[in-house]
N, C-alpha and C positions, 0 to 999 in steps of 0.2 A: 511413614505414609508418603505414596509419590506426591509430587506437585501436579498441578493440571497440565502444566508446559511439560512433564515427564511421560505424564497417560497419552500428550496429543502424538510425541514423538513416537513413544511407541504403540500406536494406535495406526502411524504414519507407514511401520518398519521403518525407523529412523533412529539410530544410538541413541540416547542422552548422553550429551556432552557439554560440559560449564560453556561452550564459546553458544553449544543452539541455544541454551537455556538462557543464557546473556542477550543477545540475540533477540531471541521470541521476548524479551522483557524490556528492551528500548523500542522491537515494535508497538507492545500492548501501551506502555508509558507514552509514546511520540509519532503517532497518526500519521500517514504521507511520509516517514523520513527518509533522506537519502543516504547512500552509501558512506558518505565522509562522518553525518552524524551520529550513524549506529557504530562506525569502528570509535569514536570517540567517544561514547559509551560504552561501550564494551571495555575499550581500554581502560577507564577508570577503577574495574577489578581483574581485569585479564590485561595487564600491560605488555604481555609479551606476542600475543593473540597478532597473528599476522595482517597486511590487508587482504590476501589471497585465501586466509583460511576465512574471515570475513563474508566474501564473493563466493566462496564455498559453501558457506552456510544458509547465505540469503538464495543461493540458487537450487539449493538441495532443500529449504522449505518452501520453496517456490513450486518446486516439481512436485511435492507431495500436498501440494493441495493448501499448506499451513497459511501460508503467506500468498498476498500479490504483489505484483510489480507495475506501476502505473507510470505512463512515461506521458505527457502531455507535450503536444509539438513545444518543441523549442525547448524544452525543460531538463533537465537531470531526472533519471530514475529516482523513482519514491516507490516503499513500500508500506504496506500495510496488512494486520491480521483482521480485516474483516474481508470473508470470502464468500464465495457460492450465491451470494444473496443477488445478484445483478443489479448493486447497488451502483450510482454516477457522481461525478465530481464538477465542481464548480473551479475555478483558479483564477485570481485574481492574475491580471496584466499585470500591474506593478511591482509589487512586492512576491507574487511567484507563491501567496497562501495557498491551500486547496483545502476546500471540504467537503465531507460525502452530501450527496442527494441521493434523497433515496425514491425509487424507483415506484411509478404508479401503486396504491396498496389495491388490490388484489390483481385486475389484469395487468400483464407487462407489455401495454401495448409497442415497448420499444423493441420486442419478439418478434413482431409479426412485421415483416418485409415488405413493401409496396410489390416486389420481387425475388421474391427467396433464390432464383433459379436451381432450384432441386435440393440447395442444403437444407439442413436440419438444425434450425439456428436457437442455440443456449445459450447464446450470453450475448448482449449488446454495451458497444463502450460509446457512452456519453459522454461527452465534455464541454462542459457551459464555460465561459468565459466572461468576465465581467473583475465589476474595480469593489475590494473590501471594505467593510467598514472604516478599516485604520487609513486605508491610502484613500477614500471618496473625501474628506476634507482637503486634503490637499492636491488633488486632482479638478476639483472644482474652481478653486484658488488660478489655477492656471488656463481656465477657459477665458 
């Protein structure tokens, strides 16, 4: 019986191959991760698994829609398998956490443009910024 990470690939027109599978499984396990922490998991059962076949993968479930890529000024790329929903992210100053916010329930007033000038706009990228529970102790400390 395929896996679900096997039906999405090929559902994708994308091989199933142990490095996407690897892959799509330290996304779904590690929310927001970036490039150094998916090849170091990945490595842990594919040790020979390249960094470029790595950047190959995360960019080829990127294009087919599986995976996003979220880059927050000043930050390293992160990615994650929660897509299509116009969902937004919060990131902690400090320590560089992020987590999803999810987007008005039912209208998405972050759709509708003060200005559209003629586009036809699908997806709006939010990014709140503020200080996490772990680092607001210690950030207060130094007011």
């Amino acid at each position: 019986m395929a896996s679900d990470f096997e039906v999405q690939l090929r559902a994708a027109s994308l091989r199933v191959t142990r490095p996407r599978l690897a892959v799509l499984a330290a996304l779904r396990d590690h929310p927001h991760i970036d490039t150094d922490a998916v090849i170091a998991l990945v490595r842990t059962d594919l040790p020979a698994v390249s960094h470029q076949a790595i950047y190959d993968v995360l960019r080829a479930l990127t294009d087919a829609g599986l995976a996003r890529r979220i880059q927050p000024a000043g930050a390293t790329a992160r990615y994650e398998m929660r897509v299509r929903d116009n969902h937004h992210h919060v990131v902690c100053r400090s320590c560089g956490a992020i987590a999803d916010v999810d987007c008005t329930l039912g209208d998405a007033p972050c759709l509708t443009a003060s200005d559209d000038h003629g586009f036809v706009i699908d997806e709006a990228e939010v990014v709140y910024w503020g200080t996490c529970p772990e680092c607001l102790p210690r950030s207060e400390g130094i007011r």
